[in-house]
KOLGU-4560 file (N, C-alpha, C; in nm, 3 decimals, padded with zeros to 5 digits):
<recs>
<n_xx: -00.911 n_yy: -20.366 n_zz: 15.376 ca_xx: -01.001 ca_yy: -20.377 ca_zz: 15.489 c_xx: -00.920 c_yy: -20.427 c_zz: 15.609 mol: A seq: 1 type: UNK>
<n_xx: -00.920 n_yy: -20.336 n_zz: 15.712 ca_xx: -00.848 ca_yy: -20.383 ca_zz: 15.841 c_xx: -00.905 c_yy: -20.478 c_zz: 15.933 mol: A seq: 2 type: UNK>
<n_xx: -01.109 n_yy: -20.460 n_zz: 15.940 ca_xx: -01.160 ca_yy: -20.512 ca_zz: 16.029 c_xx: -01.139 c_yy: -20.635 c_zz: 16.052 mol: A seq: 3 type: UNK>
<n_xx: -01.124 n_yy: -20.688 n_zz: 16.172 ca_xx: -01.191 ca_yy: -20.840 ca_zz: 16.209 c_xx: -01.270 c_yy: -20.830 c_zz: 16.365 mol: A seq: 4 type: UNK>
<n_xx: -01.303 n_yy: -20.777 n_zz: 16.379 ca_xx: -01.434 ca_yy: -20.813 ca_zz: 16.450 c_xx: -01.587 c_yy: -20.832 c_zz: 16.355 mol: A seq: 5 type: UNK>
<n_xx: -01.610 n_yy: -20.928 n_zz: 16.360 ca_xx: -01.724 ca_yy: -20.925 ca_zz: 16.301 c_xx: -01.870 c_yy: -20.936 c_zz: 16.410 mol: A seq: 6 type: UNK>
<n_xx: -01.961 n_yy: -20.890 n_zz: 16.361 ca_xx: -02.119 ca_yy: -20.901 ca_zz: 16.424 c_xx: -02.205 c_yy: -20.923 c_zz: 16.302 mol: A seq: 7 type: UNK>
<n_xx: -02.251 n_yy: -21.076 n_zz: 16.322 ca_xx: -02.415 ca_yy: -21.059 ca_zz: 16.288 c_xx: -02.547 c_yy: -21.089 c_zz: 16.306 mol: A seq: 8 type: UNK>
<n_xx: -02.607 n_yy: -21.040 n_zz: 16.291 ca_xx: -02.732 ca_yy: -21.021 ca_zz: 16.343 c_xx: -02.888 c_yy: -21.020 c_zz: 16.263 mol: A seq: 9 type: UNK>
<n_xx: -02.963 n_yy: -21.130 n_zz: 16.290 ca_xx: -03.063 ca_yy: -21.203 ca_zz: 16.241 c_xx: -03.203 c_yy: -21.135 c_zz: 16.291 mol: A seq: 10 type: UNK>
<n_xx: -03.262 n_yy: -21.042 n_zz: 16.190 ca_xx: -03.408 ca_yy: -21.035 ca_zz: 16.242 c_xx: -03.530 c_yy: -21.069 c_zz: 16.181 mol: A seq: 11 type: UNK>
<n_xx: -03.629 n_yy: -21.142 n_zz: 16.272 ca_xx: -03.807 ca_yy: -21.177 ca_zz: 16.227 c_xx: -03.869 c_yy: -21.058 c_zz: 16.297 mol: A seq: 12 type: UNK>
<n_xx: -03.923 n_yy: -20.932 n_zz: 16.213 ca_xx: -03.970 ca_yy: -20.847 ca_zz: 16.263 c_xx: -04.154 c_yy: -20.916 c_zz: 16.180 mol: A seq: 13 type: UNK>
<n_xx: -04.210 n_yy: -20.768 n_zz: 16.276 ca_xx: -04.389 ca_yy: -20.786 ca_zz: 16.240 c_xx: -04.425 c_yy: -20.786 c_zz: 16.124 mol: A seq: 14 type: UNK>
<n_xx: -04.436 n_yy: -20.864 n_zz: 16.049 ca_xx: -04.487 ca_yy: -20.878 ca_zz: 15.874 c_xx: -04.536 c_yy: -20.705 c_zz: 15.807 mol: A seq: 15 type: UNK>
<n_xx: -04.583 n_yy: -20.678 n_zz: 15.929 ca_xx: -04.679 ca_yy: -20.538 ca_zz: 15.934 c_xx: -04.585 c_yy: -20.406 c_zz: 15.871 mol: A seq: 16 type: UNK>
<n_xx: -04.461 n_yy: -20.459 n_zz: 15.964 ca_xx: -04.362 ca_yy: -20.330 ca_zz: 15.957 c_xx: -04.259 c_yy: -20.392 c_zz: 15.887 mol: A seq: 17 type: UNK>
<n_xx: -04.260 n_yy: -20.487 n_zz: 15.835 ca_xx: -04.110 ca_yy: -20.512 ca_zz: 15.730 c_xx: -04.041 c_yy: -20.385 c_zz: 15.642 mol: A seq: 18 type: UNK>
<n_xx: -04.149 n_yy: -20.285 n_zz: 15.571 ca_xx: -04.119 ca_yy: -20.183 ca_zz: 15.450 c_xx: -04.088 c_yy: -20.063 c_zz: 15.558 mol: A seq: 19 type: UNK>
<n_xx: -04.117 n_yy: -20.037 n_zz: 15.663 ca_xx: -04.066 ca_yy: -19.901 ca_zz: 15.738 c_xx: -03.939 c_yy: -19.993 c_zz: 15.801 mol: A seq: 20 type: UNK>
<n_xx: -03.936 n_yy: -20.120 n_zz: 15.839 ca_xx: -03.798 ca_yy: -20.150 ca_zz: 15.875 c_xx: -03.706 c_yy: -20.129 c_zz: 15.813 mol: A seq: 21 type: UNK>
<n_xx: -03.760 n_yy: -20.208 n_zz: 15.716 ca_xx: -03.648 ca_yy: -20.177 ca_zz: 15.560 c_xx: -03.611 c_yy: -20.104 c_zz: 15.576 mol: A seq: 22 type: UNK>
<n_xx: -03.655 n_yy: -19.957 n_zz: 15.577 ca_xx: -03.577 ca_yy: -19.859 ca_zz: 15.502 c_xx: -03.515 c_yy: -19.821 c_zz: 15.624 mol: A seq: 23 type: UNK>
<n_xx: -03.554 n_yy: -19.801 n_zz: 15.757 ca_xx: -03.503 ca_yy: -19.737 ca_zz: 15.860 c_xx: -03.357 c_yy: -19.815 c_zz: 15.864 mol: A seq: 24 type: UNK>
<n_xx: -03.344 n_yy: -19.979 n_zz: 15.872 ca_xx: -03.239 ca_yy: -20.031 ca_zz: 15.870 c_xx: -03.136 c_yy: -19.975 c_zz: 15.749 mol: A seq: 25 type: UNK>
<n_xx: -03.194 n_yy: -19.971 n_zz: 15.623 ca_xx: -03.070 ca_yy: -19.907 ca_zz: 15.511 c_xx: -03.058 c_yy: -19.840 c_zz: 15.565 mol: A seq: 26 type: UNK>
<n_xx: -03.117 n_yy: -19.690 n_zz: 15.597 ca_xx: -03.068 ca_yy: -19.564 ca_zz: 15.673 c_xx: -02.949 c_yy: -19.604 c_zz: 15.746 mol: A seq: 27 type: UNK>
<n_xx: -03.000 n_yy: -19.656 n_zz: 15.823 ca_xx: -02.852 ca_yy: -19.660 ca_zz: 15.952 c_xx: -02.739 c_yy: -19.739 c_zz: 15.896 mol: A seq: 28 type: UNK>
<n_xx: -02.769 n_yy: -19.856 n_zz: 15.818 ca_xx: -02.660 ca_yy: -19.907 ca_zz: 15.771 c_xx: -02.554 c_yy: -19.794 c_zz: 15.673 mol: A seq: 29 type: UNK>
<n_xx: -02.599 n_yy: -19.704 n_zz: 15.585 ca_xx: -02.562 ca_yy: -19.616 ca_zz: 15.537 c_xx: -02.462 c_yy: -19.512 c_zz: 15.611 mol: A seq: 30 type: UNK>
<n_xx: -02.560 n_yy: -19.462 n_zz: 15.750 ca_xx: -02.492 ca_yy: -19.404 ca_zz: 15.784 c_xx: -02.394 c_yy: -19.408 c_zz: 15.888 mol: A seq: 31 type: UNK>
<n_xx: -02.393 n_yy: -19.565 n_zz: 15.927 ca_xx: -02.272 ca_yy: -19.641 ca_zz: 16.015 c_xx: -02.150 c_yy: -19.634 c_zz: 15.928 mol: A seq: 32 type: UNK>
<n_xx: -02.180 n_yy: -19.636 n_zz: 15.786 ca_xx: -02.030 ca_yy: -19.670 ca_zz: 15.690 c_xx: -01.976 c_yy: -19.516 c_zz: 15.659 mol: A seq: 33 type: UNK>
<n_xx: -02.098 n_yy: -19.428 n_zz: 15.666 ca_xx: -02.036 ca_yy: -19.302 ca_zz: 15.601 c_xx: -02.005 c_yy: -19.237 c_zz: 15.744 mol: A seq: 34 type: UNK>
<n_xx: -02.035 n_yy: -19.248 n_zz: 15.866 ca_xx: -01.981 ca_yy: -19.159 ca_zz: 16.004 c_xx: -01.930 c_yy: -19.230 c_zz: 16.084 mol: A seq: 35 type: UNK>
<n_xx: -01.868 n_yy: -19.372 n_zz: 16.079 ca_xx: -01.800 ca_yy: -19.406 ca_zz: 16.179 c_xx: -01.677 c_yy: -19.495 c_zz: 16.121 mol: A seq: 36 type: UNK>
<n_xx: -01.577 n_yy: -19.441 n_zz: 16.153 ca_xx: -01.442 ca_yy: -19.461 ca_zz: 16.107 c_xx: -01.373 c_yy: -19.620 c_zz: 16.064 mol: A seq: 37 type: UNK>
<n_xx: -01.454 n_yy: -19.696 n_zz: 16.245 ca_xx: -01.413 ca_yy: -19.810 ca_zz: 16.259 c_xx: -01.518 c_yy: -19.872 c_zz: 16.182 mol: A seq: 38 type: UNK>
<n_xx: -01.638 n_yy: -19.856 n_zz: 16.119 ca_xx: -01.721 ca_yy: -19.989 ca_zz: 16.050 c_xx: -01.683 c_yy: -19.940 c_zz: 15.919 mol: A seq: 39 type: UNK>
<n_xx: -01.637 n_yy: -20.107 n_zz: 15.867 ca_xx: -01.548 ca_yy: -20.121 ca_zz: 15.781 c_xx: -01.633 c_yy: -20.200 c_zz: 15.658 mol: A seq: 40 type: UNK>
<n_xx: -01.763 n_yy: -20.248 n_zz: 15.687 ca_xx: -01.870 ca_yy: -20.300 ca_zz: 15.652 c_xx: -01.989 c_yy: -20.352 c_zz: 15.711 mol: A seq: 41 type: UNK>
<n_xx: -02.141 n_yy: -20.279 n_zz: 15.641 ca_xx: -02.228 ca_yy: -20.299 ca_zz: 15.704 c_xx: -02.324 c_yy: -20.372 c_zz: 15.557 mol: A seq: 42 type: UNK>
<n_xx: -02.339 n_yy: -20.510 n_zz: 15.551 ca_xx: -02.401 ca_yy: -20.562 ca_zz: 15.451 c_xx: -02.558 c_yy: -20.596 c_zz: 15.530 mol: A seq: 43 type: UNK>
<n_xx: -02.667 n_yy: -20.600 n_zz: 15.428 ca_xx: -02.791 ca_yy: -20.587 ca_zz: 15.493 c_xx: -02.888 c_yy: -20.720 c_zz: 15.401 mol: A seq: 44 type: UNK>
<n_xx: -02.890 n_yy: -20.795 n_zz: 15.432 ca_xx: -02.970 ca_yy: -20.901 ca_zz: 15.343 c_xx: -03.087 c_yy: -20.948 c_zz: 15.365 mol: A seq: 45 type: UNK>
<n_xx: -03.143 n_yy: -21.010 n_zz: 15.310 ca_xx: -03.309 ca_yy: -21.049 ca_zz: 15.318 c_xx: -03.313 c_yy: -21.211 c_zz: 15.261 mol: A seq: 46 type: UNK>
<n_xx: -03.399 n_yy: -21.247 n_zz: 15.275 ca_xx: -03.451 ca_yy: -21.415 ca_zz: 15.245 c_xx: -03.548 c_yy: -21.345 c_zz: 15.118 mol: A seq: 47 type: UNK>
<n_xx: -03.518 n_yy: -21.435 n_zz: 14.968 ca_xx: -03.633 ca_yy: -21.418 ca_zz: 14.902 c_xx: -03.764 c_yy: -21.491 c_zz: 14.964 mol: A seq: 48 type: UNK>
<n_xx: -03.840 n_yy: -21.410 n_zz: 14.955 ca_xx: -03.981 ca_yy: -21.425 ca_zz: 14.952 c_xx: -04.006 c_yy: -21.421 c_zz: 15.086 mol: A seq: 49 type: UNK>
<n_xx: -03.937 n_yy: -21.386 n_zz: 15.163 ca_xx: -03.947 ca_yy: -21.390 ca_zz: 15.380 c_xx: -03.930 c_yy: -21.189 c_zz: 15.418 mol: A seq: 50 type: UNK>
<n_xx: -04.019 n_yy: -21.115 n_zz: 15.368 ca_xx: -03.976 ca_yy: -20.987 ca_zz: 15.392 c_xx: -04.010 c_yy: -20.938 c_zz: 15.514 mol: A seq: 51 type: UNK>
<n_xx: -03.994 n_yy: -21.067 n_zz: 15.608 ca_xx: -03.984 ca_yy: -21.017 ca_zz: 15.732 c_xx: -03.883 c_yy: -21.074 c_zz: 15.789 mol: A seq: 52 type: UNK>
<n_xx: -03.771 n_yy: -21.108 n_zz: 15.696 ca_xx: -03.632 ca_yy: -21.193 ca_zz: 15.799 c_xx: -03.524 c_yy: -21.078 c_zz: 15.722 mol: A seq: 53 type: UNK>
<n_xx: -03.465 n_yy: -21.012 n_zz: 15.811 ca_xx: -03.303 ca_yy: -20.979 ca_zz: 15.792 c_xx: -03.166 c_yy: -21.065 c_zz: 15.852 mol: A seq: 54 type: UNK>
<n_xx: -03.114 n_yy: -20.998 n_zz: 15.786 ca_xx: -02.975 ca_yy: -21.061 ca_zz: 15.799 c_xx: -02.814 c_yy: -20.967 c_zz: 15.793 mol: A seq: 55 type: UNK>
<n_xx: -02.776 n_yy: -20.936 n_zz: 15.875 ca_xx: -02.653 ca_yy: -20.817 ca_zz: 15.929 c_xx: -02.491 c_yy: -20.894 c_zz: 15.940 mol: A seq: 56 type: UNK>
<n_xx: -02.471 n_yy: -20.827 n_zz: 15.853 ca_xx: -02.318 ca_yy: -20.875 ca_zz: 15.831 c_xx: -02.234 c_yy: -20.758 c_zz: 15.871 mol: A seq: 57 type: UNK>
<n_xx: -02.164 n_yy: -20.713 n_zz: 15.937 ca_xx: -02.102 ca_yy: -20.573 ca_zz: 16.020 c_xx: -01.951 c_yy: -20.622 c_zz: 16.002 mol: A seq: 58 type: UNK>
<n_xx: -01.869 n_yy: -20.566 n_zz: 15.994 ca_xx: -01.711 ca_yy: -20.560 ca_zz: 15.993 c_xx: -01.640 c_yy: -20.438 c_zz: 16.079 mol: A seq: 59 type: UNK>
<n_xx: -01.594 n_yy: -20.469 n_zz: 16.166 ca_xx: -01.567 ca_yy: -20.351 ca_zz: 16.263 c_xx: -01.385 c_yy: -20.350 c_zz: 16.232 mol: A seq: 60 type: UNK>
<n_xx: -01.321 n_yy: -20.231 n_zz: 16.297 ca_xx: -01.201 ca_yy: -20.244 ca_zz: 16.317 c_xx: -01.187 c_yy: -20.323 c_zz: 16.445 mol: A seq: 61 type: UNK>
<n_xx: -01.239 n_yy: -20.301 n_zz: 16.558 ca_xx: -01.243 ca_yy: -20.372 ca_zz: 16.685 c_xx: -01.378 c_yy: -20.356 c_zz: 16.771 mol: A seq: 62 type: UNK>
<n_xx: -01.366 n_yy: -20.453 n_zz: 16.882 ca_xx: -01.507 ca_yy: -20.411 ca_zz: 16.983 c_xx: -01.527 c_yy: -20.271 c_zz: 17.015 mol: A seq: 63 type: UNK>
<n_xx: -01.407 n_yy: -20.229 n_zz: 17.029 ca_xx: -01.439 ca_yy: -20.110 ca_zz: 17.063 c_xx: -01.496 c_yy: -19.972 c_zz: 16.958 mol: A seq: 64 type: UNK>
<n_xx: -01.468 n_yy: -19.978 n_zz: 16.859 ca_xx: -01.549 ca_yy: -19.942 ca_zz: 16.716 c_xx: -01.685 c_yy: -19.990 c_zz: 16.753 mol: A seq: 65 type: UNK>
<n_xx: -01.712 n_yy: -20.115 n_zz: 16.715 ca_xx: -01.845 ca_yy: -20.171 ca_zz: 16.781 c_xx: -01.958 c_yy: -20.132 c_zz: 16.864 mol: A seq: 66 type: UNK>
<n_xx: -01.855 n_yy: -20.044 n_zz: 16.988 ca_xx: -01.919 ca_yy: -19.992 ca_zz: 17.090 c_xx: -01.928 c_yy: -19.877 c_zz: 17.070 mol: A seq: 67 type: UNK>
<n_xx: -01.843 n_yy: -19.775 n_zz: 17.016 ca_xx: -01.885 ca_yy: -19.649 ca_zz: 16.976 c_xx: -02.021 c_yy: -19.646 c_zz: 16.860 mol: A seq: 68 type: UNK>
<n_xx: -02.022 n_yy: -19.731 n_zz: 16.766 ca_xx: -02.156 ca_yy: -19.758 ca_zz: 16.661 c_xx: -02.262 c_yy: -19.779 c_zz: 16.794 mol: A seq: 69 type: UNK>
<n_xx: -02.228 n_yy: -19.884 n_zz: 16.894 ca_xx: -02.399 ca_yy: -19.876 ca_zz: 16.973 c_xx: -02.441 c_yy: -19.802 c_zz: 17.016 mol: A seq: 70 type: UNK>
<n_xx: -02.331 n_yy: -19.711 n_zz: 17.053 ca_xx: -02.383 ca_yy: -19.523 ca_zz: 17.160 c_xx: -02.375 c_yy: -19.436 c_zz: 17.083 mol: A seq: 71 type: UNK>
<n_xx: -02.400 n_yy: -19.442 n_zz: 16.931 ca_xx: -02.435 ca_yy: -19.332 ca_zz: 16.821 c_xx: -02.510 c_yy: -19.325 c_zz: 16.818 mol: A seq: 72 type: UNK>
<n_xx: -02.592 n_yy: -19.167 n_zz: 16.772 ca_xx: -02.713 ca_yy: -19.141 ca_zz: 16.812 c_xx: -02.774 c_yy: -19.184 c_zz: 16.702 mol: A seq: 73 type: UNK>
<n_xx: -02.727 n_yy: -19.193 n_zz: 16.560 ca_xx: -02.789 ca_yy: -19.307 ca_zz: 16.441 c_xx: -02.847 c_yy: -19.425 c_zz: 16.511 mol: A seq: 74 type: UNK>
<n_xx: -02.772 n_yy: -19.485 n_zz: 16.552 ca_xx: -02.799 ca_yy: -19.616 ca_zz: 16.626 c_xx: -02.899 c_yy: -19.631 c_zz: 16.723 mol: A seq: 75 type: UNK>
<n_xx: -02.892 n_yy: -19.545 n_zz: 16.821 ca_xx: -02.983 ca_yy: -19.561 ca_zz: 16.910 c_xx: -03.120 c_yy: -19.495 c_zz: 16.840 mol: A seq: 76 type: UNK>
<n_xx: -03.167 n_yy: -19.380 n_zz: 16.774 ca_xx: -03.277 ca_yy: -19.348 ca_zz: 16.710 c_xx: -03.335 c_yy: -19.475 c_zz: 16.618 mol: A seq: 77 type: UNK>
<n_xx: -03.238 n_yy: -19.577 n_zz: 16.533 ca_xx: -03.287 ca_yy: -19.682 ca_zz: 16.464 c_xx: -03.342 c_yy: -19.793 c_zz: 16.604 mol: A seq: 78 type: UNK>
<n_xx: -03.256 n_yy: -19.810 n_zz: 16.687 ca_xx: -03.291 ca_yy: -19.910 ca_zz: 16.777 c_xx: -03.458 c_yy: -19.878 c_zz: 16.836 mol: A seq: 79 type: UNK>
<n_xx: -03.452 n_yy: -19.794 n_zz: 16.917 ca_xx: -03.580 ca_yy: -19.704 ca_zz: 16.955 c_xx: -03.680 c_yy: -19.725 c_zz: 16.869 mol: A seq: 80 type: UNK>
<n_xx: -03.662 n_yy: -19.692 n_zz: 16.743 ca_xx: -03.792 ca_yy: -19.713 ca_zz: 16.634 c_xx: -03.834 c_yy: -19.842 c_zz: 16.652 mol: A seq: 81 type: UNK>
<n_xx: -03.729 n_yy: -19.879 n_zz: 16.601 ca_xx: -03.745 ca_yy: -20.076 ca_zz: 16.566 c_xx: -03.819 c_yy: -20.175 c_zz: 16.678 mol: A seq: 82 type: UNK>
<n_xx: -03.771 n_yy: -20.154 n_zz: 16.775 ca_xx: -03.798 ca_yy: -20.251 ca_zz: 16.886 c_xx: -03.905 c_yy: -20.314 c_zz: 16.896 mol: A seq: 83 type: UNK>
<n_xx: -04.019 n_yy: -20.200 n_zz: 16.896 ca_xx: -04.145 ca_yy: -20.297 ca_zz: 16.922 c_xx: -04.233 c_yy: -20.390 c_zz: 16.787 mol: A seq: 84 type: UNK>
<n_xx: -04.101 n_yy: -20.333 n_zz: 16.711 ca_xx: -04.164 ca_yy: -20.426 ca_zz: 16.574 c_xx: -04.116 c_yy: -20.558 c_zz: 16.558 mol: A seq: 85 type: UNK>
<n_xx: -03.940 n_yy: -20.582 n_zz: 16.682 ca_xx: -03.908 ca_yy: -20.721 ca_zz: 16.639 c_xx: -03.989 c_yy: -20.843 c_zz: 16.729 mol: A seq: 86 type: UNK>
<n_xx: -04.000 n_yy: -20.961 n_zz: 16.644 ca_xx: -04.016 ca_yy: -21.100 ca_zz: 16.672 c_xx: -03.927 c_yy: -21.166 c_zz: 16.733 mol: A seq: 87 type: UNK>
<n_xx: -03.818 n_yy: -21.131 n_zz: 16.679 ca_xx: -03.706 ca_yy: -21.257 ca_zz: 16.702 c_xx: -03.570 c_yy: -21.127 c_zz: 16.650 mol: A seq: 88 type: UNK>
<n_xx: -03.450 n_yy: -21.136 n_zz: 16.780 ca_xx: -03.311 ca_yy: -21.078 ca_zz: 16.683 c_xx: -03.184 c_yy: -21.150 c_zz: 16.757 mol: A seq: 89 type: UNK>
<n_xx: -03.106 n_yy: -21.231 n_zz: 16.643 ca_xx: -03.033 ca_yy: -21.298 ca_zz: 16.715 c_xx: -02.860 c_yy: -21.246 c_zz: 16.688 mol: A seq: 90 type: UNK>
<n_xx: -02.808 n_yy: -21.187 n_zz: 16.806 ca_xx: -02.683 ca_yy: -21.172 ca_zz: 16.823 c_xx: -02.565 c_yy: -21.247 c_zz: 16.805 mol: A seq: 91 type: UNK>
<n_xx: -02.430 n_yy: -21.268 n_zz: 16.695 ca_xx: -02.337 ca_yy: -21.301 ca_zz: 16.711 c_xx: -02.205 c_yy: -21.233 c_zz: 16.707 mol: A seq: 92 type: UNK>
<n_xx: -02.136 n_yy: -21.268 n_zz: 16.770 ca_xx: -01.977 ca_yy: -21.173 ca_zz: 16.768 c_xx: -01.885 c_yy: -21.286 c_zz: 16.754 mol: A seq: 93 type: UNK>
<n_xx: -01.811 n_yy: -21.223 n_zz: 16.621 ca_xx: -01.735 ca_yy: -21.324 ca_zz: 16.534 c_xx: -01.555 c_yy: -21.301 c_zz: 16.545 mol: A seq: 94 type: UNK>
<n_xx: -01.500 n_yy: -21.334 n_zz: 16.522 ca_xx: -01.341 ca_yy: -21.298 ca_zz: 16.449 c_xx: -01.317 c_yy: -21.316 c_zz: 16.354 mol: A seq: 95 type: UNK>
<n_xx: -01.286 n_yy: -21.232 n_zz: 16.238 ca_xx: -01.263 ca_yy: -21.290 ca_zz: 16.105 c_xx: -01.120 c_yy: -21.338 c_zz: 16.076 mol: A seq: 96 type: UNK>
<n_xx: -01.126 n_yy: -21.421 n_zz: 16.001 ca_xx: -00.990 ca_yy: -21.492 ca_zz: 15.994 c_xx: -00.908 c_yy: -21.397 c_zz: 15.848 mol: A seq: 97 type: UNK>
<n_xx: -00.769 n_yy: -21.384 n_zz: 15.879 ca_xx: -00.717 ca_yy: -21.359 ca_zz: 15.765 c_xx: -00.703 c_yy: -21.437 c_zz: 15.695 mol: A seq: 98 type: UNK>
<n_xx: -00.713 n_yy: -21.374 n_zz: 15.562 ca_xx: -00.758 ca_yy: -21.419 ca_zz: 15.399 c_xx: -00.587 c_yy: -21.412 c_zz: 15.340 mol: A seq: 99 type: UNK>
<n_xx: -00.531 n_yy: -21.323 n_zz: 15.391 ca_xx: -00.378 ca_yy: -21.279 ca_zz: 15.296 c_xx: -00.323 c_yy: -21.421 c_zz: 15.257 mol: A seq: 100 type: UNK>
<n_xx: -00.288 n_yy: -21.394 n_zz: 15.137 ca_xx: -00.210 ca_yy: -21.470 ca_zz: 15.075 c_xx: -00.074 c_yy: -21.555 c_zz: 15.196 mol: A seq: 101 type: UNK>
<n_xx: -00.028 n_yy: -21.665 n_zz: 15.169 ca_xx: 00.107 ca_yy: -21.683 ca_zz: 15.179 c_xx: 00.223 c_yy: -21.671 c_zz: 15.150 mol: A seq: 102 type: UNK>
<n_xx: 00.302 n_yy: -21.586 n_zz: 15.233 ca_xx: 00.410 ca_yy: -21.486 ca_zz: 15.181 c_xx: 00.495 c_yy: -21.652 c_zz: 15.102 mol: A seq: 103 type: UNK>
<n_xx: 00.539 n_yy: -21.638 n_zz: 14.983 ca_xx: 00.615 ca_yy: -21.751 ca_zz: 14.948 c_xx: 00.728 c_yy: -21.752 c_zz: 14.935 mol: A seq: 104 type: UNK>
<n_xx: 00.835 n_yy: -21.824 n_zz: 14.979 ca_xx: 00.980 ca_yy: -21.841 ca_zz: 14.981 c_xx: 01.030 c_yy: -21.801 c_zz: 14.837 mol: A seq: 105 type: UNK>
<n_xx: 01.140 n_yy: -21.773 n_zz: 14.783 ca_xx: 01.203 ca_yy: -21.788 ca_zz: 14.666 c_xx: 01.319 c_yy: -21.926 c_zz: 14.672 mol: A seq: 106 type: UNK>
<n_xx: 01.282 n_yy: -22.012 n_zz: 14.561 ca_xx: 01.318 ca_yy: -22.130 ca_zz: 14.582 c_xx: 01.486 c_yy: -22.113 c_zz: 14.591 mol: A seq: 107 type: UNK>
</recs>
């Protein structure tokens, strides 16, 4: 995995529409990983027993990956749907730190 830009993103949608969110959100998460080069991971989580809170874990190669996912027409058709169903969606943009091992000396 190359990415480190990370985004995630917190939603309280209408109790009403949690099950058409649901699925509209898998949709797009699906098809952010299978048509766009730079998302490197799109994890999608929920609160037990809160099936109106999500939770978006995104792994980009860079912002600019990022920005090509917001002006996809996946993206914008999920956004469009969704909107008037959210409560609450809270934006973060992260850096992920490298994980690699420490290259180790030979004594």
């Amino acid at each position: 995995m190359t990415g480190n830009y990370v985004v995630t993103v917190e939603f309280a949608v209408q109790p009403e529409h949690a099950a058409r969110f649901t699925e509209l959100l898998l949709e797009n998460a699906r098809t952010s990983l299978a048509d766009e080069p730079g998302c490197q991971v799109f994890d999608v989580c929920t609160w037990p027993q809160q099936e109106d809170r999500f939770f978006l874990y995104e792994v980009y190669d860079s912002s600019e990956a990022f920005q090509l996912h917001l002006q996809s027409p996946h993206f914008k058709a999920f956004d469009a749907a969704v909107a008037p169903w959210i409560a609450r969606k809270t934006v973060q943009i992260l850096d992920r730190c490298d994980l690699a091992p420490p290259v180790r000396q030979a004594p």
